[in-house]
PDB file as gemmi writes it, atoms N, CA and C in Angstrom:
CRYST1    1.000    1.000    1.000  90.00  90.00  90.00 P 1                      
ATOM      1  N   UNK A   1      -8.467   3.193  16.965  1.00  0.00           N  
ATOM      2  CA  UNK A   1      -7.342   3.778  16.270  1.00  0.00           C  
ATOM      3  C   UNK A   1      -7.709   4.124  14.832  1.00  0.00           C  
ATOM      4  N   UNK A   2      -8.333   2.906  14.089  1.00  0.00           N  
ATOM      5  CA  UNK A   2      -8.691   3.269  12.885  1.00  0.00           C  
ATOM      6  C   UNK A   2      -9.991   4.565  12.887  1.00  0.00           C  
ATOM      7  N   UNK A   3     -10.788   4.558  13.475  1.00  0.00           N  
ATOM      8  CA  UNK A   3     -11.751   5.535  13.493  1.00  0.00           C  
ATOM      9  C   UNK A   3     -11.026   7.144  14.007  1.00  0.00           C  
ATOM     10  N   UNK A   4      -9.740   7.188  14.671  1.00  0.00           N  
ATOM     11  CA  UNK A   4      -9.647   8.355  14.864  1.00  0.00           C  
ATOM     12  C   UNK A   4      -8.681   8.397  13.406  1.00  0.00           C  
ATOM     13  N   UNK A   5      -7.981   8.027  13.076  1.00  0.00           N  
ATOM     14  CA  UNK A   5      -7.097   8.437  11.335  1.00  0.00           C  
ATOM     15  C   UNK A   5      -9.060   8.971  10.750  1.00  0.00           C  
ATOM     16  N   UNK A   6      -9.411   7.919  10.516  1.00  0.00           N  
ATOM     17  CA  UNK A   6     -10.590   8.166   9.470  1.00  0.00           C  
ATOM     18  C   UNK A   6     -11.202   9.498   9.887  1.00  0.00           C  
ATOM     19  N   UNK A   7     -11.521  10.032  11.344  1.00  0.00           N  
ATOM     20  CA  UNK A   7     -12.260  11.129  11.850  1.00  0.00           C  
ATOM     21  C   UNK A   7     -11.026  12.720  11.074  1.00  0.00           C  
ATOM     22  N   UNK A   8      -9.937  12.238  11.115  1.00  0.00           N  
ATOM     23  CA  UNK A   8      -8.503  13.234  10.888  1.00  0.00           C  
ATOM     24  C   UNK A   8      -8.354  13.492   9.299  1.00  0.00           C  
ATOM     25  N   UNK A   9      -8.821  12.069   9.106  1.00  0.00           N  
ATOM     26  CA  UNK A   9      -9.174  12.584   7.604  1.00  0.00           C  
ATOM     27  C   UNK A   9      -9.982  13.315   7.174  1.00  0.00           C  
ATOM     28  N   UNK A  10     -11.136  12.853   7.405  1.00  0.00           N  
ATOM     29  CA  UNK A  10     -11.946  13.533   7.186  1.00  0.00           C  
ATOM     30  C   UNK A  10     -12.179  15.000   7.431  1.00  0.00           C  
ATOM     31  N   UNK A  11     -11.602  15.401   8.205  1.00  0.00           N  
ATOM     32  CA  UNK A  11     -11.354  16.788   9.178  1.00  0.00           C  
ATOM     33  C   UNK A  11     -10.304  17.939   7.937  1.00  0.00           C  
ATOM     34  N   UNK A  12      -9.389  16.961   7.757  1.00  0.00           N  
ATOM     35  CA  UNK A  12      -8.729  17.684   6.501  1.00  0.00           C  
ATOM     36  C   UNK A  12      -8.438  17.871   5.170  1.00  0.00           C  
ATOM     37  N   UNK A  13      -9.695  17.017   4.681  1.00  0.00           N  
ATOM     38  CA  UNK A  13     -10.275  16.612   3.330  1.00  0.00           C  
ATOM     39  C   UNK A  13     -11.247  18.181   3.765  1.00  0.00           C  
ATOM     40  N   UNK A  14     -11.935  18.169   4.643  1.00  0.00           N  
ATOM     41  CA  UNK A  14     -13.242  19.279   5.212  1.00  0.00           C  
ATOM     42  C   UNK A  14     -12.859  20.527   4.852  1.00  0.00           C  
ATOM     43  N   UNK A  15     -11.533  21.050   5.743  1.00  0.00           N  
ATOM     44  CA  UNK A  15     -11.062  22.165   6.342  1.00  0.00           C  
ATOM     45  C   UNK A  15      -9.794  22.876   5.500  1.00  0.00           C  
ATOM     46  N   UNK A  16      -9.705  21.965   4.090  1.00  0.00           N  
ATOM     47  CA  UNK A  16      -8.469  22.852   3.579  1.00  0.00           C  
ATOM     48  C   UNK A  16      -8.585  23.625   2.689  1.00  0.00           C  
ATOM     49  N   UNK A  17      -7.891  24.969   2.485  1.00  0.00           N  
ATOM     50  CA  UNK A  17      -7.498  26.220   1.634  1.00  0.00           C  
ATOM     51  C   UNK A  17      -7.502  25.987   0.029  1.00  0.00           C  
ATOM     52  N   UNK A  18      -8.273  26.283  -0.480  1.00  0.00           N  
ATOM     53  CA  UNK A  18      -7.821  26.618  -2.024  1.00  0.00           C  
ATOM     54  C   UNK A  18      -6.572  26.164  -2.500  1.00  0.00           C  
ATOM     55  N   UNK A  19      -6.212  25.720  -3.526  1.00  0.00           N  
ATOM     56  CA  UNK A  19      -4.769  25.890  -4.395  1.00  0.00           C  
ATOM     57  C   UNK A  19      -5.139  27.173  -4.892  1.00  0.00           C  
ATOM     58  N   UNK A  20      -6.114  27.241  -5.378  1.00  0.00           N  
ATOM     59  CA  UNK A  20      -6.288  28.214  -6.908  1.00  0.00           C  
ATOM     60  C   UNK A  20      -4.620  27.741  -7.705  1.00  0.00           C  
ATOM     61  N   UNK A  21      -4.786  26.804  -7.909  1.00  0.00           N  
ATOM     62  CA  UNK A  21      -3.475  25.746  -9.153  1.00  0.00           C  
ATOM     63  C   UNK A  21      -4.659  25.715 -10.174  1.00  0.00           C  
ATOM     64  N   UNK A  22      -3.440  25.593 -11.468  1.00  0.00           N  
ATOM     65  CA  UNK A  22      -3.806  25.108 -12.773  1.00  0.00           C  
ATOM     66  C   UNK A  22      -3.189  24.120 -13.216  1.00  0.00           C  
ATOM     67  N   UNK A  23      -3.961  22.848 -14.157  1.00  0.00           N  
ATOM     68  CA  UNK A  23      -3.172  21.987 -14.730  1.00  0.00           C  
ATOM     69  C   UNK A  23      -3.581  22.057 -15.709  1.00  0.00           C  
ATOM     70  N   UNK A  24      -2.861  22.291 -17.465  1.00  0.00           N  
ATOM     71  CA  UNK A  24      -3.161  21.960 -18.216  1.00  0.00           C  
ATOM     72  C   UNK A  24      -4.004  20.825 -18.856  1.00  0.00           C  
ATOM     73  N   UNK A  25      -5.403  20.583 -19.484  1.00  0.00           N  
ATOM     74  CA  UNK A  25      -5.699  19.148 -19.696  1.00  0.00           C  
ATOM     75  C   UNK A  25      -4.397  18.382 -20.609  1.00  0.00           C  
ATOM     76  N   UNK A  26      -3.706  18.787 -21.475  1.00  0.00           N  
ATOM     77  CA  UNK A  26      -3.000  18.065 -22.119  1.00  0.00           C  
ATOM     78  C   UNK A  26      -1.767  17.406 -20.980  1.00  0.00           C  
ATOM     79  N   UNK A  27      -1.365  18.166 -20.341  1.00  0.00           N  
ATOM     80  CA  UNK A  27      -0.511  17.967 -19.452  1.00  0.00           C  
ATOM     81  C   UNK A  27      -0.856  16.741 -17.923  1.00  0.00           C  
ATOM     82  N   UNK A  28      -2.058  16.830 -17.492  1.00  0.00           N  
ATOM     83  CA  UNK A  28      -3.300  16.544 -17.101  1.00  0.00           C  
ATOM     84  C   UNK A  28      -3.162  15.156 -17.858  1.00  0.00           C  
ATOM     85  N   UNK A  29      -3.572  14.846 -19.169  1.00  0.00           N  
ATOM     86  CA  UNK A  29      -3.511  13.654 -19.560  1.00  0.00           C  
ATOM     87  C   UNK A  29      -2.301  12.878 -20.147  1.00  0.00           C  
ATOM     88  N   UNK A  30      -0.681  13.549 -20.304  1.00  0.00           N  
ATOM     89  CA  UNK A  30       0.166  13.006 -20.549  1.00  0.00           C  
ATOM     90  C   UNK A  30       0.386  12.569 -19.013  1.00  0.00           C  
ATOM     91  N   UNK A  31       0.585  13.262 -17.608  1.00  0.00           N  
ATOM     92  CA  UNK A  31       0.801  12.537 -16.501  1.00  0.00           C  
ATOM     93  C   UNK A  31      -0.379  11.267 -15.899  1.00  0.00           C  
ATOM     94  N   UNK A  32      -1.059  11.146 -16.201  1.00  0.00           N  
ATOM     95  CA  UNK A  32      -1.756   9.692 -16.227  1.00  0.00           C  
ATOM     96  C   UNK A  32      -1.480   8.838 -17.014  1.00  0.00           C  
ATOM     97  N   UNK A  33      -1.268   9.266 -18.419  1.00  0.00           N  
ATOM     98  CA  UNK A  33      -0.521   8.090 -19.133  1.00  0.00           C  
ATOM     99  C   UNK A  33       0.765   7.311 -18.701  1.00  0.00           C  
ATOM    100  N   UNK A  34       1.456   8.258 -17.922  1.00  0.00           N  
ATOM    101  CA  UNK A  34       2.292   8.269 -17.266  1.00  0.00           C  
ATOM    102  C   UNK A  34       2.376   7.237 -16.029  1.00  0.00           C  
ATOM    103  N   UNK A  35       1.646   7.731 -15.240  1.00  0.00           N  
ATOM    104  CA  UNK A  35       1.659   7.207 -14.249  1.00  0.00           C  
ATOM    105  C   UNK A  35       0.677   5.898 -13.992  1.00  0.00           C  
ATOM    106  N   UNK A  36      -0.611   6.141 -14.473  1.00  0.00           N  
ATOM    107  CA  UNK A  36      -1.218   4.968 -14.258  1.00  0.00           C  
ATOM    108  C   UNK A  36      -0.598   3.892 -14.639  1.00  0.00           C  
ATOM    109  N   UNK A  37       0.189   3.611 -15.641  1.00  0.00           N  
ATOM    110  CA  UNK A  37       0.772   1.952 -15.979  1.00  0.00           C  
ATOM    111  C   UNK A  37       1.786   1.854 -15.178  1.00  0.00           C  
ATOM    112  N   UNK A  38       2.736   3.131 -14.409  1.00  0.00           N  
ATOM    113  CA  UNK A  38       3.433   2.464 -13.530  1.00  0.00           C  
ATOM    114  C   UNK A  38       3.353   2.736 -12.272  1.00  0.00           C  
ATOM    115  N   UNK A  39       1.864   2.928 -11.639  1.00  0.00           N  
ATOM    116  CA  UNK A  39       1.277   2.456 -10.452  1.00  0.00           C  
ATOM    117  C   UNK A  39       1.221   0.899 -10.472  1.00  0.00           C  
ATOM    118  N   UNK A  40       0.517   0.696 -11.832  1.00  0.00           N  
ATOM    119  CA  UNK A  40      -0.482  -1.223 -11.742  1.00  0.00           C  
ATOM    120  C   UNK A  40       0.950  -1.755 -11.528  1.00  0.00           C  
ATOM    121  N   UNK A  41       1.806  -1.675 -12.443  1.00  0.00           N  
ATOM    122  CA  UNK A  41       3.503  -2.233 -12.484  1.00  0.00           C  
ATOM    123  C   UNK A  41       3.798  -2.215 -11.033  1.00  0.00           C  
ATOM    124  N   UNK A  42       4.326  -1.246 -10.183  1.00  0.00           N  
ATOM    125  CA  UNK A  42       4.431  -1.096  -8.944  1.00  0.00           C  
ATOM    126  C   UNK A  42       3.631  -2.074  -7.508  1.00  0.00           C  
ATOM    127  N   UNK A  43       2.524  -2.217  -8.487  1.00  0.00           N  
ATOM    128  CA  UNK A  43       1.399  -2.831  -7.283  1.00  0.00           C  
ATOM    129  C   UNK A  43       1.396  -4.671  -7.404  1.00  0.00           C  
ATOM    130  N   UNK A  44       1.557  -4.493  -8.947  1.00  0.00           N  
ATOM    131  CA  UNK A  44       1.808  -5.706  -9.191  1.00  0.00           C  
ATOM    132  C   UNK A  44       3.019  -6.413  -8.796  1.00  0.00           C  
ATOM    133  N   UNK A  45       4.247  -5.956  -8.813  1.00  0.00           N  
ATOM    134  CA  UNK A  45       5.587  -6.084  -8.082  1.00  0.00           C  
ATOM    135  C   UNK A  45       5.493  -6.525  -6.677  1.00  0.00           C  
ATOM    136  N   UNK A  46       4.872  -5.364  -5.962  1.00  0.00           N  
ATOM    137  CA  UNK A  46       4.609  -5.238  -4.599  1.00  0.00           C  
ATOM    138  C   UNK A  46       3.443  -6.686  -4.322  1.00  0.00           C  
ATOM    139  N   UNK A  47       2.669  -7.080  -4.654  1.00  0.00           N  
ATOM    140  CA  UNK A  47       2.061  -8.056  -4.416  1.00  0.00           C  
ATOM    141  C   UNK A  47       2.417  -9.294  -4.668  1.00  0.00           C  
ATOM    142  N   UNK A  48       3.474  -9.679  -6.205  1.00  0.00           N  
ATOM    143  CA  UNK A  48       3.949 -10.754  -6.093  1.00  0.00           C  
ATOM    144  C   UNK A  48       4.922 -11.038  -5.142  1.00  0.00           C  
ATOM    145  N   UNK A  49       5.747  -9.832  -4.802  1.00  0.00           N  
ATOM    146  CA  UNK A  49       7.243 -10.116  -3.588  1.00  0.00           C  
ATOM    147  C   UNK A  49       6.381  -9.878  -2.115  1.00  0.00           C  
ATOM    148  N   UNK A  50       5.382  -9.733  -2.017  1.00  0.00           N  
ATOM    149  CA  UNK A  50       4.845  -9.830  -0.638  1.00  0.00           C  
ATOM    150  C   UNK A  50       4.325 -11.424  -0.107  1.00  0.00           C  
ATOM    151  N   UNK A  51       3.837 -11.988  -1.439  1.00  0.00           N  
ATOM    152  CA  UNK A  51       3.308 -13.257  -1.502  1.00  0.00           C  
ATOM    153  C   UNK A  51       4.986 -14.033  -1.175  1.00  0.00           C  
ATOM    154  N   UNK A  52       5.845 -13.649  -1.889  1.00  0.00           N  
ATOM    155  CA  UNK A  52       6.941 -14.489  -2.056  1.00  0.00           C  
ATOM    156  C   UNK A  52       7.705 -14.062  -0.673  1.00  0.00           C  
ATOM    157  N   UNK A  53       7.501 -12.926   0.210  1.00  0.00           N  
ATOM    158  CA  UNK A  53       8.359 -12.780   1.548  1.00  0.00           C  
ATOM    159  C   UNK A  53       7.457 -13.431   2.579  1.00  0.00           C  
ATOM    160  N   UNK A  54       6.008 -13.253   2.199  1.00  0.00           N  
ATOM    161  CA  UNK A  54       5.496 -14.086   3.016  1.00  0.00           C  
ATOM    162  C   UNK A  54       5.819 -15.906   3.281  1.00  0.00           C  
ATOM    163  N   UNK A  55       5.815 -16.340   2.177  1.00  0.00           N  
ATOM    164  CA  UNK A  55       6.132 -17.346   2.382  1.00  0.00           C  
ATOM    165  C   UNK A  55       7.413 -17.769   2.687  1.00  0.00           C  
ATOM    166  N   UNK A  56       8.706 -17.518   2.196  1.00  0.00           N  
ATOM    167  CA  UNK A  56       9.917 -17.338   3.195  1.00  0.00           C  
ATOM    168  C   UNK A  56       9.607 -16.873   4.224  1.00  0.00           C  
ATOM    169  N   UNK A  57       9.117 -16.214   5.227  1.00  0.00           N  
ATOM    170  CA  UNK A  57       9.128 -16.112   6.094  1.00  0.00           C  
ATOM    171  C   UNK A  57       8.456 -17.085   6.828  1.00  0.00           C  
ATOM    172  N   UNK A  58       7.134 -17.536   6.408  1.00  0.00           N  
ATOM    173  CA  UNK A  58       6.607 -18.707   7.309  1.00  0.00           C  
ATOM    174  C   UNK A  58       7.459 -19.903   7.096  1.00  0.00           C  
ATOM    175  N   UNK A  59       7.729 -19.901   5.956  1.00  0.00           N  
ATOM    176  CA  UNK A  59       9.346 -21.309   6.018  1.00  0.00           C  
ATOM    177  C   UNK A  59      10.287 -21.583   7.188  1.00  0.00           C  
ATOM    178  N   UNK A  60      10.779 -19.992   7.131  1.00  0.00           N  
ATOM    179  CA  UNK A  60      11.908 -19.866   8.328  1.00  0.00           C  
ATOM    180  C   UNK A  60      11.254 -19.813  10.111  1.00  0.00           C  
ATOM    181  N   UNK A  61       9.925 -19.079   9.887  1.00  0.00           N  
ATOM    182  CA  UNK A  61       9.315 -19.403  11.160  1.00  0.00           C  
ATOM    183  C   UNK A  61       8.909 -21.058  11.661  1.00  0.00           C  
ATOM    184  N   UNK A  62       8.332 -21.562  10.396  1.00  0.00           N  
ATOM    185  CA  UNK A  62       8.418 -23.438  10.417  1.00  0.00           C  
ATOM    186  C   UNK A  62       9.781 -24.079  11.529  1.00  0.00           C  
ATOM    187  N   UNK A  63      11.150 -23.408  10.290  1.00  0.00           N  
ATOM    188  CA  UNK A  63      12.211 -24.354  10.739  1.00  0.00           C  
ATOM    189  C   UNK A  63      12.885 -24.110  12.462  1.00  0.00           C  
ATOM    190  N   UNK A  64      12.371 -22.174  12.293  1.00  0.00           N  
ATOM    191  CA  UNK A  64      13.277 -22.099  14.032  1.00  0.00           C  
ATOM    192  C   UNK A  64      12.333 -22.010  15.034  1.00  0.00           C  
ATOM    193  N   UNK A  65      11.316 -22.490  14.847  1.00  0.00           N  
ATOM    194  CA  UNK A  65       9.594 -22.476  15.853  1.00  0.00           C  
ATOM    195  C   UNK A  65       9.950 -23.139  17.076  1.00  0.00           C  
ATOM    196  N   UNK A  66       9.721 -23.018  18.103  1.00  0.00           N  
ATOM    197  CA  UNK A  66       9.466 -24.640  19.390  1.00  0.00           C  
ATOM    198  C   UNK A  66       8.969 -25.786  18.444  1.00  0.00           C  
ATOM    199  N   UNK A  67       9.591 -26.803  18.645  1.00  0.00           N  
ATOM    200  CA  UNK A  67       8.602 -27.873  18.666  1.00  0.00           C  
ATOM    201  C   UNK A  67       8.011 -28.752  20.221  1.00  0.00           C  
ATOM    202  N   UNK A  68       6.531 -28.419  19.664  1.00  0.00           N  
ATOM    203  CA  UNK A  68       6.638 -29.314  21.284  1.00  0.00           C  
ATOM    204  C   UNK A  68       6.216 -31.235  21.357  1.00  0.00           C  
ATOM    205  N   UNK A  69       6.196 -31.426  22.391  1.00  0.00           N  
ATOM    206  CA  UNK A  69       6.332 -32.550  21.678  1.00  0.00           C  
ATOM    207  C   UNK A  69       5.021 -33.017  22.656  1.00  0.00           C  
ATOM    208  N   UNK A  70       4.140 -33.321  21.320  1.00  0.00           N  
ATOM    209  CA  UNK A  70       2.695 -33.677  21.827  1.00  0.00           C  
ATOM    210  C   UNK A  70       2.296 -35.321  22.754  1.00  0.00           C  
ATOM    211  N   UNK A  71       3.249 -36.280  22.727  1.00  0.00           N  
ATOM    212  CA  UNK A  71       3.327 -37.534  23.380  1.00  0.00           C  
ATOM    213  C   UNK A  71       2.985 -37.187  24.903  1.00  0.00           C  
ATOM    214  N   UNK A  72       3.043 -36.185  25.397  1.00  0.00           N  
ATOM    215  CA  UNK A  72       3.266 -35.349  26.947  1.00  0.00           C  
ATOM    216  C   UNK A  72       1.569 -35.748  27.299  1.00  0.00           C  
TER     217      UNK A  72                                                      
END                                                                             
C-alpha cells in the first residue's frame, strides 16, 4: 500500500505542467515568516494533545478491557 502512494507520487511530482506563477521575494519571505512559526505552534499542539488522547484513551481501554482471570 505504502509503495503504491510512494510510486503515485512520484508519478506526479514527474509528470506535472508548468505554473509559469510568480512570487514576489519580499512577499516570498513575509509568508514564511508567517507561516513557519505557526506550523512549529500547530505541530507542537498536535503532539502534546496526541500524547495526552493517547493516554486517556489507554486509561479508558484499562478500565472497560476483559479482565481475565489468570487463577484458571
Amino acid at each position: 500500500m505504502h509503495i503504491r502512494r510512494l510510486a503515485l507520487m512520484i508519478v506526479l511530482a514527474l509528470f506535472t505542467l508548468p505554473a509559469f506563477a510568480y512570487i514576489d521575494p519580499n512577499t516570498g519571505g513575509f509568508l514564511f515568516q508567517l507561516l513557519a512559526p505557526l506550523f512549529a505552534i500547530a505541530l507542537t499542539v498536535w503532539m502534546f494533545f496526541a500524547n495526552q488522547a493517547k493516554a486517556i484513551w489507554r486509561s479508558f481501554r484499562s478500565i472497560f478491557s476483559r479482565k481475565t482471570d489468570k487463577l484458571k
